[in-house]
N, C-alpha and C positions, 0 to 999 in steps of 0.2 A: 300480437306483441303484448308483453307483461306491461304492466307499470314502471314508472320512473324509480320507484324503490325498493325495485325487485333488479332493475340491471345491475352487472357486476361491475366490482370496484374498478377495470381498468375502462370501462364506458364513462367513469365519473372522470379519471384522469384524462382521458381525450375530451372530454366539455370542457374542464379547467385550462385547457393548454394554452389558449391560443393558438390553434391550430400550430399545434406542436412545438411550441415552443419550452413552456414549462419554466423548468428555472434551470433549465442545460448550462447559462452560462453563466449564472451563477456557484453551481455545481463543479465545472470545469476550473474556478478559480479556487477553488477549496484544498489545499493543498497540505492538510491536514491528515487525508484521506486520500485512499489511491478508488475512493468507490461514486458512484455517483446518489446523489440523492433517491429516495425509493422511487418515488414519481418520474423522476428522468430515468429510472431503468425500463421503464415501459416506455417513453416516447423516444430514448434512443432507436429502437429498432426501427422507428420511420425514417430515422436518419440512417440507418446501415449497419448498425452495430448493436452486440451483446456485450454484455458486461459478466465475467466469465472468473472464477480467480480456480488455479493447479491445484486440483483434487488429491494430488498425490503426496502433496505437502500440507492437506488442511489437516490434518489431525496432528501433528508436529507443532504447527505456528500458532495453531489454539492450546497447544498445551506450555509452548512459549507466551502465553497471553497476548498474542499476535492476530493483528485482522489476517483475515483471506492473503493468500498472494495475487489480486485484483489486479486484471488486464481483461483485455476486450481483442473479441473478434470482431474485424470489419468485413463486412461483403460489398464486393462492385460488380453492381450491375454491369452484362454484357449482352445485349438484346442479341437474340439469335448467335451465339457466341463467337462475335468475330471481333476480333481488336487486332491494331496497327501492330507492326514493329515498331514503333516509336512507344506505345501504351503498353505492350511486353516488357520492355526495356525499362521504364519506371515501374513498373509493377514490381521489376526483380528489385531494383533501388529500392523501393520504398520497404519490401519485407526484409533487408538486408540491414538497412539504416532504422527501423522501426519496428521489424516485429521478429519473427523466428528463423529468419533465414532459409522460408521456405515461402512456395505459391503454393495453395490449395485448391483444384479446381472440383468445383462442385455434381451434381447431378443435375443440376441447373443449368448449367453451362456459366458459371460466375467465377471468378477469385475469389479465395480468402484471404485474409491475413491473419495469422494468430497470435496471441504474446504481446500485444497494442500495451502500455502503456497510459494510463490518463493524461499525463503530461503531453503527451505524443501524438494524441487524438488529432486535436485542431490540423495540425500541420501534416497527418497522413490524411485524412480530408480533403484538406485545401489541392494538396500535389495530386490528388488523384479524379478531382476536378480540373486541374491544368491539363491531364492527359488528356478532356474530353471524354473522360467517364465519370462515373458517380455512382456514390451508395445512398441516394434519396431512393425510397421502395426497395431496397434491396431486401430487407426484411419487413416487419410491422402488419397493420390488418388494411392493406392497400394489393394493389395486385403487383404480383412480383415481377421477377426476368422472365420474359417473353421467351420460350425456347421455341428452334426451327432449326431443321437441318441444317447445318452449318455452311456447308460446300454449296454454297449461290452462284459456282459458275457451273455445277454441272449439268446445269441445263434452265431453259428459260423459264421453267416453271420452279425450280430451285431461285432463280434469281425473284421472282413475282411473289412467293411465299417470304423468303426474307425480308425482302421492300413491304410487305404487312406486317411482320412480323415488326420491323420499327416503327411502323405508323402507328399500332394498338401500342407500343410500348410510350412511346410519345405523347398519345393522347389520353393514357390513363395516368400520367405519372402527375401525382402532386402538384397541386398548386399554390401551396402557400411558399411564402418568402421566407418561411424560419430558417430553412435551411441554407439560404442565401447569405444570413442574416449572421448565423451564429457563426459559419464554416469560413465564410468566404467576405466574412468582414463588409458586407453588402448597408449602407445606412436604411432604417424603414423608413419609406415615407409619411411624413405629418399628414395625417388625414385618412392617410389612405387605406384601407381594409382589405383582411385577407380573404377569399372568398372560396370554395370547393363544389364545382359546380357540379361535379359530377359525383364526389364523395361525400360531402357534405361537412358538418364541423366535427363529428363525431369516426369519420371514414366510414369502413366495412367491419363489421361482429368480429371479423375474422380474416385470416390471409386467404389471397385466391391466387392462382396460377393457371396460368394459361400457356396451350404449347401450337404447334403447328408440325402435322407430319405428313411426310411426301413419300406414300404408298409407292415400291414396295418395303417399305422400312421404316416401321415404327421405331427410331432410335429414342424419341424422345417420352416415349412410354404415354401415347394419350390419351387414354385412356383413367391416368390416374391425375389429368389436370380436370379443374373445375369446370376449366371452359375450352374444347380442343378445336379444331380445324384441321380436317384430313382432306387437303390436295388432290382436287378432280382433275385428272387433263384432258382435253380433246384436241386432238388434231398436232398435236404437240406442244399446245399453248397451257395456261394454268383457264379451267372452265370456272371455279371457284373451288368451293368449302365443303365437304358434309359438317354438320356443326353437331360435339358431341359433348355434352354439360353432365356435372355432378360426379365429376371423379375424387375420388381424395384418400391418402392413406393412412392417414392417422386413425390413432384408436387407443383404447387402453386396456389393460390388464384385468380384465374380475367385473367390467363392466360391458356387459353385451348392448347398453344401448350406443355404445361409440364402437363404429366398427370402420374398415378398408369398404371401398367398393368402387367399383368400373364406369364408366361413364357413359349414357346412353347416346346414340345417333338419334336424331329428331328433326333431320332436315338437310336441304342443301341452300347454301347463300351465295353470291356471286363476290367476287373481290372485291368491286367498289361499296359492298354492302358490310364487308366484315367489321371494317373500325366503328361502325355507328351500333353493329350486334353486341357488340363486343360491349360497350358501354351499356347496352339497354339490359344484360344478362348482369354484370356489375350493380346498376341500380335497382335490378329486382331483388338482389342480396343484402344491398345497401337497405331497401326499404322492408326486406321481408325476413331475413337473418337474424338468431334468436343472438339476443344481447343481454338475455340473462343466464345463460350457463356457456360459456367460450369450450367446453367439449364439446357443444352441440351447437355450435355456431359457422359450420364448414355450409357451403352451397347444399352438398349431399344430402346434407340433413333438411334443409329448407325443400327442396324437392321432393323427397320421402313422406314429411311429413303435409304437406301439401299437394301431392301427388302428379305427376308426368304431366299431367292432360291441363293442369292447374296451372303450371310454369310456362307449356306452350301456348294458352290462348294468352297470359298475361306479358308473353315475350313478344306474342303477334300483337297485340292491341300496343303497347309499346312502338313496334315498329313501324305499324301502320300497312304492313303485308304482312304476307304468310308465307313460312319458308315454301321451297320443292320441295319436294319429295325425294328423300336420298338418293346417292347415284351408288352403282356397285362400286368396289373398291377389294383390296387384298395385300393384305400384311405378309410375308415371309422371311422378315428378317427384323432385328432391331438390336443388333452388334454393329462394332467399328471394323471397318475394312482396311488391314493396317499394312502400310507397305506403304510404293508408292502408286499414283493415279495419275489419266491426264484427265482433263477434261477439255469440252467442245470445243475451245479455243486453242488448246495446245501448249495448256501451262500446264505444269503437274503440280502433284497436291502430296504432302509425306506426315501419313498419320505415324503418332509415336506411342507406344504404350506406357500409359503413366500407372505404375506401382500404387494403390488404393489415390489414388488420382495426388498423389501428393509431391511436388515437383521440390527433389532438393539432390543436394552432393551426399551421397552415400557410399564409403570406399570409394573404389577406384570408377565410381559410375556418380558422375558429375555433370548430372544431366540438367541440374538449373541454371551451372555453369557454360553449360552447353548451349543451351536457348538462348542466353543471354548475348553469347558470341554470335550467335545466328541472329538476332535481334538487331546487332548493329553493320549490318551486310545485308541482309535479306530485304529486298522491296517489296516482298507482298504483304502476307498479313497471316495471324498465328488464329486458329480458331478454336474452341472448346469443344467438345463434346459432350453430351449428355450423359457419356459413360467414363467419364470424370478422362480423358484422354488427349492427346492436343495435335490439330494440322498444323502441317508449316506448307503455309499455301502459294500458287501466285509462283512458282519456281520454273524459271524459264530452264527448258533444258539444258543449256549450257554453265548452269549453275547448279544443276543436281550433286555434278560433283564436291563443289564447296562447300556445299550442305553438311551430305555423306563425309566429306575428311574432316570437319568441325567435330559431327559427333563421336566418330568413332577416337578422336585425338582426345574427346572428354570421358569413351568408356563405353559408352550409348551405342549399340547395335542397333541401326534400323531394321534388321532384317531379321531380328534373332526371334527361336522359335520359343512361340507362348503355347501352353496348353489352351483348347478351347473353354477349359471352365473357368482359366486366370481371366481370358480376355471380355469376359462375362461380368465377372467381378464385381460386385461392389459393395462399401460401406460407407458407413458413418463417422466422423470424427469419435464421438465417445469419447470416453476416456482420454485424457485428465482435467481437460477443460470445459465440455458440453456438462453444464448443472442437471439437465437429464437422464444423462447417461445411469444405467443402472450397473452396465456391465462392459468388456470392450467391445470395439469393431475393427474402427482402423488397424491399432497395434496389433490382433488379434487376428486380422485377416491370416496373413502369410503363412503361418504356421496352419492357421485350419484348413488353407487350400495345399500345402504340401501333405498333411494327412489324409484329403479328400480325394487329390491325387496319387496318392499311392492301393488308393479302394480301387480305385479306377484301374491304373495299372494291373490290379489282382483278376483284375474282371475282363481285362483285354478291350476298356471305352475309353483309356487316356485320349483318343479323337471324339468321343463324344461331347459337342455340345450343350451342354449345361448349365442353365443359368444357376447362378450362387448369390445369394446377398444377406448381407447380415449389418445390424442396428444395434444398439445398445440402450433404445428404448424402444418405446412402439409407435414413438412421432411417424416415423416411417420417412425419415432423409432419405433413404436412398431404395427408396420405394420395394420391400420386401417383398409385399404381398401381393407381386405379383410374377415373382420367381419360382421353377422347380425346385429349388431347395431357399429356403431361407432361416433364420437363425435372428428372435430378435429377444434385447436383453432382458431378463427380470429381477438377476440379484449378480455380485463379480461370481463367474463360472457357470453362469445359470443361464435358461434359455427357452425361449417357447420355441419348437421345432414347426415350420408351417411347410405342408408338400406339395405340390400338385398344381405349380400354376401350367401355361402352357409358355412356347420356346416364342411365342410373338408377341405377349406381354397385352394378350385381348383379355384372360380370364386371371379372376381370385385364385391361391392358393387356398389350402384350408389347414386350419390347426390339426396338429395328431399329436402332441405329444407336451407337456407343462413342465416346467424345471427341470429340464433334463442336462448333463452336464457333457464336456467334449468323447470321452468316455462310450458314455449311451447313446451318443447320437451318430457316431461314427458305427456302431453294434446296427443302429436300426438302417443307417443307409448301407450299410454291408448287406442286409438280409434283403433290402428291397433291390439292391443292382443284382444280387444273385438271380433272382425270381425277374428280374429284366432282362437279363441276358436268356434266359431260359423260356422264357415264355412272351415275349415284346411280339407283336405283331410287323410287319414289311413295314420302315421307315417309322415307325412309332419314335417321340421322343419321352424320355423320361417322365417329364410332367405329364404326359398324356396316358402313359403306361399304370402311373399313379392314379390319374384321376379314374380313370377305365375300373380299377380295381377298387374303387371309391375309397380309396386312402386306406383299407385296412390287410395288413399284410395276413391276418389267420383268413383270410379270403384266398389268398395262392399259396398259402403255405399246407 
């Protein structure tokens, strides 16, 4: 580690804070401005929120000699993404009464809300604290939403993975009182001091992420979490962990020393040992995490630069054992399985396909409306997916049908048929409100996957599945680069084209193509489905087809 005056200026704003406190509530009373002080826009995100203002309207309101149109996004944490029908239900309330009149559900497995008003802050906060959820960590340089397969009843090693999955979420989350403090009107106490025992006063360089996947199905992509856990069973129990560090997907543009990469296996843990791994892999980032360049302050980088064999003996000395020695394992899938399900008990389970994961009334398909009615009937519980998509769980059979005549009386087809490269799907917010965005995603998807869809059709693979994802920067939200086709932004229309990951979400993609626009990129996957159909080898997938031919099409042409 550099010197004290070589760290970057948001390392100085986390030592000022008081452990994050800053002058938020000061800022919040300012009512001059719809913005927050520069200092509390970097410690908002420990608290759950960006501060955000409609791209679409800044050149208008500056030429009005108008601030921004400033609003904020919130995220609420949803450990392993399952929340009540009662936390559904206020979720809908609270985007309806306070933000866009929509639910965004993330790759994370979280809610957004978008359109927040400053004024409105405190009090969508506080309500979404009364639900028994919270936006403490939901963003910031602490570790985030725990992701795990969602469906914890379909078997007892699905239930043993979630029950971890809350416990690391639990016992990484923040410990200071600010956020008590500022949200939820909590008095500090005289004397008494905040303390971070396991972050410290400063937290982590950087955000981490941590997921848990229950082989055969990488839903949760884990490979591009910092720190993963893939689900060994024996006997039909959960045995433990393989435990696999340094994923991450960020990167930037013209800079090859930031790049995407995969996460290495380096061991197996037992379950009673994951929450205290969990922490000693945290603290090696806490204490080892470069703090003077935030591009190069991810885990991945700490491990690279200090090398595999360097993080393992300093993760065993830490521990005070040493992992096993990995156990085998096997991915073959990491899509949602939509319809419905029962599981072991004999409830069923009704995954829905949510449109770039964004839950609102659209025409005559009124499907936030929909959830909402089902929210106040339903006993079970609504779960997120990783692929931005939601169960309605917990559904005793004799209630299927109530389910089913709710949505179809809002428009909502459970059963209706998706192509396999929609159900794949995913993007990024972007455009008009992500300040990173270069280019779109969200708005942008649906039209590129009907013109992607009709390559297909020409080609006779409209059933071929095919992962799609597309970013409007190269943060990597919705994790690209680790897709058969991806598309991430560089300028509005523009585009790095990246090919070749594979259908399990084990291996990188690779770049092939810079500013390319919708145009040429639809010409260049024309010519590669040609040459797929023509020459694929028995059961080959696309990405594999790709990488086989190492990305370059004057190779089979």
């Amino acid at each position: 580690m550099s010197g004290d005056d070589t760290l970057t200026e948001v390392e100085g704003i986390k030592a000022r804070s008081d452990y994050l406190r800053g002058t938020i509530v000061e800022s919040l009373a300012d009512s001059a401005t719809g913005t927050l002080a520069e200092d509390d826009t970097q410690l908002s995100k420990f608290h759950g929120f960006y501060q955000q203002d409609d791209r679409d309207i800044r050149a208008e309101r500056t030429r009005q000699k108008l601030e921004p149109a400033h609003s904020f996004m919130i995220r609420v944490r949803v450990p392993g993404g399952i929340a009540t029908s009662a936390q559904w239900l206020q979720m809908d309330t609270l985007a309806r009464q306070y933000a866009n009149n929509t639910l965004r559900l993330t790759t994370r497995q979280a809610f957004q809300f978008h359109g927040v008003i400053k004024s409105d802050l405190k009090a969508t906060i506080a309500a979404i604290n009364n639900s028994l959820l919270d936006t403490i960590a939901a963003c910031g340089d602490v570790n985030r939403n725990v992701m795990c397969t969602p469906l914890a009843e379909k078997s007892a090693i699905h239930a043993a993975a979630y029950k971890t999955a809350t416990e690391i979420s639990a016992h990484l989350t923040p410990n200071t009182r600010a956020y008590h403090e500022i949200w939820l009107d909590k008095k500090r106490v005289a004397g008494g001091e905040d303390s971070e025992p396991i972050y410290g006063a400063t937290y982590l360089p950087r955000k981490f992420k941590i997921g848990i996947a229950i082989p055969p199905s990488n839903d949760v992509d884990i490979f591009s979490q910092d720190l993963g856990f893939i689900a060994i069973q024996k006997n039909g129990e959960l045995a433990g962990f393989n435990v696999a560090v340094g994923g991450g997907m960020g990167m930037h543009h013209g800079e090859p020393e930031t790049y995407p990469r995969v996460a290495d296996v380096i061991g197996f843990c037992t379950p009673e040992q994951a929450v205290n791994l969990a922490e000693q892999v945290v603290k090696i980032q806490r204490d080892h995490g470069d703090r003077t360049n935030r591009k190069h302050a991810r885990l991945k980088y700490t491990i690279d630069d200090n090398g595999l064999d360097w993080f393992q003996d300093e993760l065993h000395r830490r521990l005070g054992f040493e992992l096993q020695p990995k156990s085998p394992y096997l991915f073959v899938s990491r899509g949602d399985d939509f319809g419905w399900s029962v599981d072991q008990h004999g409830e069923w389970h009704l995954t829905l396909f949510v449109p770039q994961g964004r839950v609102a009334d659209v025409g005559d398909r009124k499907m936030m409306s929909a959830l909402a009615e089902i929210a106040k009937v339903h006993q079970g519980t609504f779960r997120l997916t990783a692929n931005q998509n939601v169960i309605i769980s917990g559904v005793p059979a004799k209630k299927k049908p109530q389910i089913e005549n709710l949505l179809q009386s809002h428009g909502v087809k459970p059963a209706q048929k998706i192509s396999p490269l929609r159900q794949q799907a995913l993007a990024c917010v972007a455009f008009p409100t992500c300040g990173l965005a270069m280019a779109e995603a969200e708005r942008y998807l649906p039209d590129l996957l009907e013109q992607v869809e009709s390559l297909l059709a020409k080609h006779s693979l409209i059933e071929e599945p095919i992962s799609l994802r597309i970013t409007g920067c190269p943060n990597g939200c919705a994790r690209p680069y680790l897709a058969e086709i991806a598309l991430v932004g560089k300028a509005p229309g523009q585009y790095s084209l990246f090919l070749g990951g594979d259908s399990n979400g084990t291996r990188l993609n690779t770049l092939t193509h810079e500013n390319v626009n919708e145009s040429q990129i639809l010409d260049i996957l024309d010519q590669w489905l040609t040459s797929f159909v023509e020459q694929r080898r028995a059961n080959e997938s696309f990405g594999d087809f790709i990488d086989r031919h190492n990305y370059s099409l004057a190779e089979i042409n």
